[in-house]
N, CA, C and O atoms as a GROMACS GRO file, in nm:
protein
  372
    1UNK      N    1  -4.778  -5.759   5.746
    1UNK     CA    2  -4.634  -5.768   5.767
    1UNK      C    3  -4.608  -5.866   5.880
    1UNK      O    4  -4.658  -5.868   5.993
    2UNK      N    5  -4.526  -5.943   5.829
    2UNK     CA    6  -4.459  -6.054   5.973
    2UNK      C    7  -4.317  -6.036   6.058
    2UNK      O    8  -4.222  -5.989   5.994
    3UNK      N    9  -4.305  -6.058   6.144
    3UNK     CA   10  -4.193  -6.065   6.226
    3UNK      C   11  -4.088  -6.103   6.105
    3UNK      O   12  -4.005  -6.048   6.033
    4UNK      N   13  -4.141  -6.230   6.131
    4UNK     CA   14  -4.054  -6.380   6.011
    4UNK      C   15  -3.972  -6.293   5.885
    4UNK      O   16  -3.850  -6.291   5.873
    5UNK      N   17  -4.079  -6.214   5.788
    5UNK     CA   18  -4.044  -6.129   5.658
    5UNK      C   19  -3.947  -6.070   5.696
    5UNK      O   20  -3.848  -6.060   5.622
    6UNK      N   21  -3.948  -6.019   5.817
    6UNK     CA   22  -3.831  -5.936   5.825
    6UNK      C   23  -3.696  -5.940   5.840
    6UNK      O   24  -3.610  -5.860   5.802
    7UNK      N   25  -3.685  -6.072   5.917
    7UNK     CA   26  -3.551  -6.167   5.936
    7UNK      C   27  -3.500  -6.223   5.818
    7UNK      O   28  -3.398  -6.192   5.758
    8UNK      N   29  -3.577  -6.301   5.795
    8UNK     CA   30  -3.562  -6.367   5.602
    8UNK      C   31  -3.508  -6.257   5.543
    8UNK      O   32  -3.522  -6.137   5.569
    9UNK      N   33  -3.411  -6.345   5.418
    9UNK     CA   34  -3.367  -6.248   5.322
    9UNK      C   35  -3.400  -6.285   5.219
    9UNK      O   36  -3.404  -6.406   5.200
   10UNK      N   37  -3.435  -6.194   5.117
   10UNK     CA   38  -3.480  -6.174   4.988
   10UNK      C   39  -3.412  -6.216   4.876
   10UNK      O   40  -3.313  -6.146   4.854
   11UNK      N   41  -3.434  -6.322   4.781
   11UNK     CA   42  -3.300  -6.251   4.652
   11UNK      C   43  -3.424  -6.292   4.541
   11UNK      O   44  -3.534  -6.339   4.567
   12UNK      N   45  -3.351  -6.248   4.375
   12UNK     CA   46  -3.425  -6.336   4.268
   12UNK      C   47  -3.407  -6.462   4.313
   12UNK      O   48  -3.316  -6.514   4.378
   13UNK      N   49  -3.529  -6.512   4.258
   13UNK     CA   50  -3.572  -6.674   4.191
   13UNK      C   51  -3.598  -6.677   4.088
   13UNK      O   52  -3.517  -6.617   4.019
   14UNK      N   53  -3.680  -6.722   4.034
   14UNK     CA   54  -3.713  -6.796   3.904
   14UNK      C   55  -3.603  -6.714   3.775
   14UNK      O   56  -3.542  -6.609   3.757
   15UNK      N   57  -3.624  -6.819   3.722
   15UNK     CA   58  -3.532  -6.761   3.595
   15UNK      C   59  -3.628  -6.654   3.485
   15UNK      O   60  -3.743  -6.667   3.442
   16UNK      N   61  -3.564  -6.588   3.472
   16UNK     CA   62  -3.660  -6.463   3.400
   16UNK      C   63  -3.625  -6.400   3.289
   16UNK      O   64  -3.506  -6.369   3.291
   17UNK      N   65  -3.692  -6.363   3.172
   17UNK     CA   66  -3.701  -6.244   3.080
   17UNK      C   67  -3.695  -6.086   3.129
   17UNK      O   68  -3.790  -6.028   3.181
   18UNK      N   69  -3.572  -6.028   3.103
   18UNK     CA   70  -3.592  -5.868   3.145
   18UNK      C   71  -3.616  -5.768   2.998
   18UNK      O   72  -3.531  -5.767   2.910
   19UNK      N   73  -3.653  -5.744   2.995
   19UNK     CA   74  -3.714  -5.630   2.865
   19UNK      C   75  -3.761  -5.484   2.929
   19UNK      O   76  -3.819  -5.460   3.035
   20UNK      N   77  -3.711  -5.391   2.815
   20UNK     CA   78  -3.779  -5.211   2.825
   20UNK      C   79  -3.872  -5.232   2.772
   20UNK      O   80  -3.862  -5.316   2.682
   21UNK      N   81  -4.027  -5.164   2.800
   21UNK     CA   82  -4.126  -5.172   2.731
   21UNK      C   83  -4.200  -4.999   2.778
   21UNK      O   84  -4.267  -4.984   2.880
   22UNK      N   85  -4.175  -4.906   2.696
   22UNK     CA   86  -4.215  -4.762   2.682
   22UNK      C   87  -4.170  -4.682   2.815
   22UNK      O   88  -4.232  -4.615   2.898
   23UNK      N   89  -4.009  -4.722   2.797
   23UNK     CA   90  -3.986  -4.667   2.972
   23UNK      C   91  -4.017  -4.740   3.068
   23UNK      O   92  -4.023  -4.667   3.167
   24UNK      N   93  -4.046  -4.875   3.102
   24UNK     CA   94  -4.099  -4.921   3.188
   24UNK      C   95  -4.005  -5.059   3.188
   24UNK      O   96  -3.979  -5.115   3.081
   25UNK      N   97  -3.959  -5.105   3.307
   25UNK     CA   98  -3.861  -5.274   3.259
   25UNK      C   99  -3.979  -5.321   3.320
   25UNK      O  100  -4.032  -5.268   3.417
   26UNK      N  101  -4.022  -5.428   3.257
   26UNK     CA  102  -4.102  -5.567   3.250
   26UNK      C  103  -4.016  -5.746   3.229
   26UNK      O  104  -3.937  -5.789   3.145
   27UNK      N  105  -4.064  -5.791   3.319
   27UNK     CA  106  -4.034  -5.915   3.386
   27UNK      C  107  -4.093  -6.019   3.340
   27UNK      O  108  -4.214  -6.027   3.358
   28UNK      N  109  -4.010  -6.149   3.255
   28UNK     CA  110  -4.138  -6.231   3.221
   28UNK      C  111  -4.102  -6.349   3.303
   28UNK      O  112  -3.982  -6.367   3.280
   29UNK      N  113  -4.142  -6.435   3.383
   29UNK     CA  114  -4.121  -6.542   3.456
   29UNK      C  115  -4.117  -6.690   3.408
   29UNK      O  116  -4.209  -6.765   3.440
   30UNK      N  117  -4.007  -6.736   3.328
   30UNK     CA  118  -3.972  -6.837   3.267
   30UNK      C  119  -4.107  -6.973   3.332
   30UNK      O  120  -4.206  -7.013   3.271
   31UNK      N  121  -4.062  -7.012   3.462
   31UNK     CA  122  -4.135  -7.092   3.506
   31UNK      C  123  -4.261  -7.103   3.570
   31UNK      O  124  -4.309  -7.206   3.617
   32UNK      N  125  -4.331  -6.944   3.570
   32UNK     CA  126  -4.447  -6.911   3.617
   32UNK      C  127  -4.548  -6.909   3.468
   32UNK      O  128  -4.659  -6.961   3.457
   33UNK      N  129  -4.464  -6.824   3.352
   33UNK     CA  130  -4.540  -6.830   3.253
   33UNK      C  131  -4.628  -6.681   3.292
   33UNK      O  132  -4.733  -6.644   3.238
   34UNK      N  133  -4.561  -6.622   3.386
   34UNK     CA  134  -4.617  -6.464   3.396
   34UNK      C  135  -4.527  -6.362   3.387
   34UNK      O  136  -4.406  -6.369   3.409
   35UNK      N  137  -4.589  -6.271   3.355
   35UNK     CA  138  -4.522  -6.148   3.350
   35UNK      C  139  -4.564  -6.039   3.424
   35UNK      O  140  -4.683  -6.025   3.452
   36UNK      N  141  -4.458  -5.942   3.468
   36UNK     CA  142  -4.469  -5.842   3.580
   36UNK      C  143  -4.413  -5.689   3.508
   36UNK      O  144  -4.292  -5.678   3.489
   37UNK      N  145  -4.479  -5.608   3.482
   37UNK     CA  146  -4.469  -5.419   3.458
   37UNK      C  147  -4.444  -5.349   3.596
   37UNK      O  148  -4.533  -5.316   3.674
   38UNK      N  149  -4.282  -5.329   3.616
   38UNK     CA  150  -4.261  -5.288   3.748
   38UNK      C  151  -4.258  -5.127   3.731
   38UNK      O  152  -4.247  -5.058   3.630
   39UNK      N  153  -4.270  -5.098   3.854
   39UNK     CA  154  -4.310  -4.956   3.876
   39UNK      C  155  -4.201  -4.868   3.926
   39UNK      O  156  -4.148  -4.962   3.986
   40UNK      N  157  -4.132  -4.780   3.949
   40UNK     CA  158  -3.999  -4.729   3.982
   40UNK      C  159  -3.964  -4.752   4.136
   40UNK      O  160  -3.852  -4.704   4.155
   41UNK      N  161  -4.006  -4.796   4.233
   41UNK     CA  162  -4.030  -4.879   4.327
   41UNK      C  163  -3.980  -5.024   4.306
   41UNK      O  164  -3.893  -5.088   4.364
   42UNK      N  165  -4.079  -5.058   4.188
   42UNK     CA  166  -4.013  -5.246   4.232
   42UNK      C  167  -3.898  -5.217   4.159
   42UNK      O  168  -3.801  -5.268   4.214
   43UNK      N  169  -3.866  -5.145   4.038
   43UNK     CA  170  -3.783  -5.170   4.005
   43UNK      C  171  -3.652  -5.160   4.074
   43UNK      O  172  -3.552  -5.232   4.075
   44UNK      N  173  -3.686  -5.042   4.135
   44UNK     CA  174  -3.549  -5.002   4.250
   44UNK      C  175  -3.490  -5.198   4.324
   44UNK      O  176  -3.386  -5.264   4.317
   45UNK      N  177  -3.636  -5.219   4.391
   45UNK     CA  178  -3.628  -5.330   4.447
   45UNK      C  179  -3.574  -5.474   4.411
   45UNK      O  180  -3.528  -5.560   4.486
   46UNK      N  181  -3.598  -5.476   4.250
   46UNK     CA  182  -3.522  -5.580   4.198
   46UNK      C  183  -3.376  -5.557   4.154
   46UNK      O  184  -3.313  -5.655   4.114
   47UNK      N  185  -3.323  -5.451   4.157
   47UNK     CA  186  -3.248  -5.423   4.102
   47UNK      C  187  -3.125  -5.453   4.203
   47UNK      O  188  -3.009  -5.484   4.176
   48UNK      N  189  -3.201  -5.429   4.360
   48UNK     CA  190  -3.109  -5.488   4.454
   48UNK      C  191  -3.102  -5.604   4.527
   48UNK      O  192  -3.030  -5.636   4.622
   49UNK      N  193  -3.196  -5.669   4.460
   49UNK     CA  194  -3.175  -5.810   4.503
   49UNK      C  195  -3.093  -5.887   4.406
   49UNK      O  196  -3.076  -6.008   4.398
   50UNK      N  197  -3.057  -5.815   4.351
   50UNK     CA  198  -2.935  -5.855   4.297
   50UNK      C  199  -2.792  -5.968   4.394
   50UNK      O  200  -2.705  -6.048   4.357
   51UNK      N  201  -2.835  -5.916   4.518
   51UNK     CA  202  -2.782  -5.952   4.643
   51UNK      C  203  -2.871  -6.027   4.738
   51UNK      O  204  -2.981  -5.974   4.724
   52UNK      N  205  -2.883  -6.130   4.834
   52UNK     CA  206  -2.973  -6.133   4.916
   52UNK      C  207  -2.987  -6.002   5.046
   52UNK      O  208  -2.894  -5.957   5.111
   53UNK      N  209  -3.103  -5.970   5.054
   53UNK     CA  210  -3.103  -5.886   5.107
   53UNK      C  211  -3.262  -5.868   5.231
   53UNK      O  212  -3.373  -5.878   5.179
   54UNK      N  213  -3.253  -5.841   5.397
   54UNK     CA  214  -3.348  -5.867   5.398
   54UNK      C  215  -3.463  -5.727   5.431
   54UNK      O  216  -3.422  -5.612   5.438
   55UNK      N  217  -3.596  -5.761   5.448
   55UNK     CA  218  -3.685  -5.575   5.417
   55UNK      C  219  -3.666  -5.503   5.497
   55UNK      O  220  -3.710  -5.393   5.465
   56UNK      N  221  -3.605  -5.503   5.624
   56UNK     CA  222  -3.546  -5.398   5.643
   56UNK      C  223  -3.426  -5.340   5.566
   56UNK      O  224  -3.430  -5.231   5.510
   57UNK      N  225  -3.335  -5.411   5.566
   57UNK     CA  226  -3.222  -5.368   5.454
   57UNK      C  227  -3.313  -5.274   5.252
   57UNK      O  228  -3.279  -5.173   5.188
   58UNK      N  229  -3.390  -5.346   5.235
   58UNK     CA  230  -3.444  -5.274   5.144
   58UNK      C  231  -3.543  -5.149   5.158
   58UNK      O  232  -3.562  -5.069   5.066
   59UNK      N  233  -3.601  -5.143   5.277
   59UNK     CA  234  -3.649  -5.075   5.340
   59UNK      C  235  -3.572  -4.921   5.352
   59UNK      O  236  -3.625  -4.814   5.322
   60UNK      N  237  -3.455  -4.935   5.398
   60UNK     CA  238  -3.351  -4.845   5.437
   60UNK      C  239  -3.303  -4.786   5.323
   60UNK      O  240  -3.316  -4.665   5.304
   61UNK      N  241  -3.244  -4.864   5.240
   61UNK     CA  242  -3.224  -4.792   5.085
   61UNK      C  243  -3.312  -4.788   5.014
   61UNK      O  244  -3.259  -4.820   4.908
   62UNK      N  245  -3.425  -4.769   4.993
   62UNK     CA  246  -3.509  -4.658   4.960
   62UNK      C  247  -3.567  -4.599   5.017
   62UNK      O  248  -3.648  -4.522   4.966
   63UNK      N  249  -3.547  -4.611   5.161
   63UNK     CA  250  -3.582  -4.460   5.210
   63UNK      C  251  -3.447  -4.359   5.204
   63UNK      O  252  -3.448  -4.236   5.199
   64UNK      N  253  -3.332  -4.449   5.208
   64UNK     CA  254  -3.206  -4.261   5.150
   64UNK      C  255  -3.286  -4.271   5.021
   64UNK      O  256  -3.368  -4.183   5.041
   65UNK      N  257  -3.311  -4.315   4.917
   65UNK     CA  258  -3.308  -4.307   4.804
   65UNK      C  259  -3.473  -4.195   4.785
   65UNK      O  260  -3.486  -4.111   4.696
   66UNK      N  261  -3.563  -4.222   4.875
   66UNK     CA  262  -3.690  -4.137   4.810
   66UNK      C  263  -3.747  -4.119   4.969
   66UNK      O  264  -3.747  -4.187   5.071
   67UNK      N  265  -3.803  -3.965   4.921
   67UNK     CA  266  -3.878  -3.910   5.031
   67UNK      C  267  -3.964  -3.949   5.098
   67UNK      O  268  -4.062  -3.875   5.095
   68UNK      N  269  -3.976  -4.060   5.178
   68UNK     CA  270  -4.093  -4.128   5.230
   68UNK      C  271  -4.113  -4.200   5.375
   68UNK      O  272  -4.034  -4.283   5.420
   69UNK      N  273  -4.189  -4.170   5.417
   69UNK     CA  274  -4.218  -4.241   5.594
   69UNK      C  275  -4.226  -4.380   5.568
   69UNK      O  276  -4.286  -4.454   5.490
   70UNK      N  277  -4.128  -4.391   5.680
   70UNK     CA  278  -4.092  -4.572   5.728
   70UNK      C  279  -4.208  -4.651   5.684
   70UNK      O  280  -4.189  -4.760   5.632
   71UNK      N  281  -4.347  -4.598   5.702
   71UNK     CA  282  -4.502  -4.747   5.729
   71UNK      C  283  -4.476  -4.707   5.523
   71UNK      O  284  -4.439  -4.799   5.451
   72UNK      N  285  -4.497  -4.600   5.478
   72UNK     CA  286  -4.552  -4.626   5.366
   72UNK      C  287  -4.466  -4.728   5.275
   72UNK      O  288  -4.512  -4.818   5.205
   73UNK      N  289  -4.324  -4.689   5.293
   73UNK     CA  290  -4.203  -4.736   5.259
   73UNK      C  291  -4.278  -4.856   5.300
   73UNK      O  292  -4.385  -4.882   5.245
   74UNK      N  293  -4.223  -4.938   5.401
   74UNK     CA  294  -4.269  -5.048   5.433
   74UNK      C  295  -4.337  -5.137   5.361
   74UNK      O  296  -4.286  -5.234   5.303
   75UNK      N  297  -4.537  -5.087   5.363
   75UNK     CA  298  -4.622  -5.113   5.305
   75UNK      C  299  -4.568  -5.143   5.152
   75UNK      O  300  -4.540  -5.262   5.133
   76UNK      N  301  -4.553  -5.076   5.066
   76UNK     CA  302  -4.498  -5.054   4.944
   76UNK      C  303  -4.345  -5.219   4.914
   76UNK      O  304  -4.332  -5.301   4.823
   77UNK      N  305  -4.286  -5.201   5.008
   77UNK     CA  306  -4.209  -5.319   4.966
   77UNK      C  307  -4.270  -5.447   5.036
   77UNK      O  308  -4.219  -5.552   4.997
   78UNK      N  309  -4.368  -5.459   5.131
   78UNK     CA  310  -4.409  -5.539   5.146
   78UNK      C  311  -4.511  -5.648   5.037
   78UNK      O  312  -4.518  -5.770   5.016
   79UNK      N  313  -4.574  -5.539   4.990
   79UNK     CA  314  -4.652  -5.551   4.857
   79UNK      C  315  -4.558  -5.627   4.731
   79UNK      O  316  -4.554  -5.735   4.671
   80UNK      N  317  -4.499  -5.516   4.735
   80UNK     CA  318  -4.386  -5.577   4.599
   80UNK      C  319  -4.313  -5.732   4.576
   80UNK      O  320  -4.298  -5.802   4.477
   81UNK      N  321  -4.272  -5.749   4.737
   81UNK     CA  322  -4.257  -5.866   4.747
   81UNK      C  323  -4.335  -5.971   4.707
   81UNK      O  324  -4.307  -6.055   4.622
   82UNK      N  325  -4.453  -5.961   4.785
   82UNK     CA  326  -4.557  -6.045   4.767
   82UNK      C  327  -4.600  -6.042   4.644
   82UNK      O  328  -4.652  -6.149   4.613
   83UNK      N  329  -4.598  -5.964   4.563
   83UNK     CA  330  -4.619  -5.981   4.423
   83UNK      C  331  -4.583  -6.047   4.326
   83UNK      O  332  -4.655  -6.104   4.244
   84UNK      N  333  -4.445  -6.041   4.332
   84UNK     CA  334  -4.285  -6.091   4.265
   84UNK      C  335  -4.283  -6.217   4.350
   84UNK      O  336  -4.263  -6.324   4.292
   85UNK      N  337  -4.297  -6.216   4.457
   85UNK     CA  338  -4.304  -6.400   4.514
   85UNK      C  339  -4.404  -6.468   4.441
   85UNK      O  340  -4.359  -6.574   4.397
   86UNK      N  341  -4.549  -6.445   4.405
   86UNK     CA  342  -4.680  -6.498   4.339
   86UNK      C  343  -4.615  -6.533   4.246
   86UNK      O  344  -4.635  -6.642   4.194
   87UNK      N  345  -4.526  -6.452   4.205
   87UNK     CA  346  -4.485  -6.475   4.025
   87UNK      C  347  -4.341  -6.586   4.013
   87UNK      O  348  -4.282  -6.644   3.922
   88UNK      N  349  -4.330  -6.576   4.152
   88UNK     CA  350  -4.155  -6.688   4.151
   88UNK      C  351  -4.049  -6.640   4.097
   88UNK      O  352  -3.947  -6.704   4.072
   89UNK      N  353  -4.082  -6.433   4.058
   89UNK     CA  354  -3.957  -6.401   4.066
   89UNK      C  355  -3.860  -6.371   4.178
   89UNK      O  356  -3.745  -6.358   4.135
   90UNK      N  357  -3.870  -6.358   4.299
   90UNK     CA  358  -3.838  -6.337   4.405
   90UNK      C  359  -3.863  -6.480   4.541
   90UNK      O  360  -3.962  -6.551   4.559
   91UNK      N  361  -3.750  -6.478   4.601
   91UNK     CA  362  -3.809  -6.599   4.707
   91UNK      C  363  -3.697  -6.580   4.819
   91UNK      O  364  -3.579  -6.548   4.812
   92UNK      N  365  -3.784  -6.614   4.928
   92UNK     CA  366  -3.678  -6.592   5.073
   92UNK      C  367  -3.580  -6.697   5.093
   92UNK      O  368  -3.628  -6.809   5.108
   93UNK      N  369  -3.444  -6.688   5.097
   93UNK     CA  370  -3.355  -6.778   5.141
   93UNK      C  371  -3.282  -6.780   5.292
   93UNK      O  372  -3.202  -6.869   5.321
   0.00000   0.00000   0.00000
């Protein structure tokens, strides 16, 4: 985790495919040529970057939203990010 991540704000990037696939929304990344099976976590997470937004701010609404200590919370969207950034669905503005 960086200082920096935390100041930065979050929104979508790349232009994308959204699809249900057995209960699950999956992400296909127009200009990456990848695809992402999000987990009820990222999904929460993409769903609000709908807005720019930065990890503390996402941080905070899902912790009202699910029972969980600040580091794991944390950890968990830190990850997600970095995931969804690899893929160029997500990027800091």
């Amino acid at each position: 985790m960086t200082t920096e991540g935390n100041a930065d704000r979050w929104q979508r990037g790349a232009e994308c495919i959204s699809t249900e696939v057995d209960d699950q929304r999956v992400l296909f990344a127009i200009e990456s040529g990848k695809y992402v099976a999000l987990n009820v976590t990222a999904e929460r997470i993409w769903d609000m970057l709908a807005e720019p937004l930065s990890e503390d701010e996402i941080v905070a609404r899902l912790r009202a939203q699910f029972e969980v200590d600040a580091a794991t919370c944390r950890a968990a969207v830190d990850r997600t990010l970095a995931e969804l950034a690899a893929t160029k669905l997500v990027r800091r503005v």
